[in-house]
C-alpha positions, 0 to 999 in steps of 0.5 A: 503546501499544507500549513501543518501548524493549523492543519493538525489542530483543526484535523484533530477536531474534526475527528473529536466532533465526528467520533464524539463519544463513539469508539472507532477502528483505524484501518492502519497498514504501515504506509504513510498516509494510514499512519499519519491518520492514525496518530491524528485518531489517535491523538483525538480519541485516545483510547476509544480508537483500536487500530487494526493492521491487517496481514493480507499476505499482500504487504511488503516482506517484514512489514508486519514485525515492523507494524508491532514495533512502530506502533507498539506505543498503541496499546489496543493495536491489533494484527489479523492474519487474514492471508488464506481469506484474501488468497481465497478471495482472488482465486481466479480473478484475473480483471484489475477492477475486480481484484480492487473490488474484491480486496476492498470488500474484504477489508471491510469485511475484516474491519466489521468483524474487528469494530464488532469486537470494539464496539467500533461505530466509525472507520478511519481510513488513510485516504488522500487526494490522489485517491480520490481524483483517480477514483473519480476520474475512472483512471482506476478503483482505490481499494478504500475509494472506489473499490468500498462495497455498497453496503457498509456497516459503520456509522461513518468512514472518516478521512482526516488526510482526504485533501492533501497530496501525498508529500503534504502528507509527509509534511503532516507526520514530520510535524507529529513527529512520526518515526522516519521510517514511516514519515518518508516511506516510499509509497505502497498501493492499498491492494499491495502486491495484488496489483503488481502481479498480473493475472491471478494472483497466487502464493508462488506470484506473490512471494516472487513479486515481495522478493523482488521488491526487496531487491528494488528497494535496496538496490536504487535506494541511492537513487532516492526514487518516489516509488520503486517497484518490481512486478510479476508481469508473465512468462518467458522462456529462460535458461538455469543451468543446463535447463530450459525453463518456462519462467516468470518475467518480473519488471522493474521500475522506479519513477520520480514524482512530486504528488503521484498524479504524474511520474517520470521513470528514472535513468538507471545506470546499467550497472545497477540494472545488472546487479538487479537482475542478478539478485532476482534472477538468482534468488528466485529459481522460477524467474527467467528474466527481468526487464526495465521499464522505461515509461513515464507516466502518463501514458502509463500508470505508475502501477501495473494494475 
């Protein structure tokens, strides 16, 4: 485990000598890891830092309220709606690598034209182990890892957290006293709901997957999972009404996990499983069934892209 009372010290100076007198921009998206880089960043660089939260139209439902409350101490924060560019940008994209590859350079692309703005020479970015031995190790692109365009136009990309896990990372922001909202948030991927709709990724697949998520959340919340999740994975037919319908297949899942790099799905209790399919099935009129998924990881991944 991580010692916190040397780590952070020596994290903040690592940012102070990097950056120098240099201005940056931390890509911040609410999660802990980009929050947990932000207050080092921030603490380090003060006013030179301007973090830039970016509404992809891919996050989590009242994730952007929730971004300008927590981090409205930071006066210089900044929120981009950036939702029909990233749409735009994933129309008819259907491979997972591509759609990393794609979001990746459009963060970017957001980040440049916000570094611009604040004279910006250096990114920070959340990033953590995991990220980089997955990345690495082919199991798949992280949007801030392998998914960064070639050409980048910053001085440098500083990573403060690069080499810790993911609960070390929660160590790091109990000690920097970060609201517990973000200190013990489950995990969300970089690319958000992208990844957790298969296929193309549309305004009508996006909504269905944010939604259910939602349900997932409040509904297994008692059961304190690692990661839980819902995901639009294909259609199926179903019955509304009197009607036969054509819908989408929305899984659910919810894993135990100590670091992400292996998982074990949940035992559920059917109860529980029925009250979720009846929310979501109920809540979204173009959903004509939800299944549990019941595999660990590996084989599988956590996420579905």
């Amino acid at each position: 485990m991580v010692n916190t009372d040397t780590f952070v010290p020596d994290a903040v100076e690592e940012i102070e000598t990097e950056i120098g007198d240099e201005n940056a921009v931390i890509a911040l998206s609410g999660g802990v890891d980009s929050s947990v880089a932000a207050a080092l960043a921030y603490e380090a660089i003060g006013d030179q830092l301007t973090p830039v939260y970016v509404d992809t139209g891919l996050m989590r439902k009242g994730e952007t309220a929730q971004i300008r409350e927590t981090f409205s101490y930071m006066d210089s924060l900044r929120v981009v709606d950036a939702k029909d560019r990233f749409l735009e940008a994933l129309s008819g994209v259907t491979d997972p690598e591509e759609k990393r590859s794609v979001i990746g350079e459009q963060f970017i692309r957001e980040f440049e034209r916000e570094a611009k703005d604040a004279d910006a020479d250096f990114l920070v970015q959340g990033t953590i182990y995991p990220d980089r031995i997955e990345s690495e190790g082919g199991i798949k692109s992280h949007h801030n890892v392998g998914g960064l365009p070639d050409v980048v136009d910053f001085d440098g990309i500083v990573e403060p957290v690069r080499d810790l896990y993911k609960d070390e990372v929660r160590e790091v922001a109990r000690e920097l006293d970060l609201d517990e909202l973000v200190a013990e948030r489950m995990p969300f991927p970089g690319p958000g709901l992208a990844i957790r709709v298969i296929g193309e990724v549309t305004a009508e697949k996006l909504e269905i997957a944010r939604e259910s998520c939602h349900v997932v959340e409040e509904e297994l919340e008692e059961y304190e999972p690692w990661q839980a999740l819902a995901a639009v994975v294909g259609k199926a037919t179903g019955v509304k009404g009197d009607n036969r319908v054509h819908g989408w297949i929305v899984s659910v899942r919810s894993v135990e996990s100590r670091d992400g790099m292996t998982a074990r799905a949940q035992e559920i209790d059917w109860e529980t499983l029925q009250r979720i399919q009846s929310r979501i099935t109920g809540e979204n009129e173009n959903v004509a069934r939800v299944v549990y998924d019941v595999t660990h990881k590996p084989p599988a991944t956590i996420e579905y892209e």
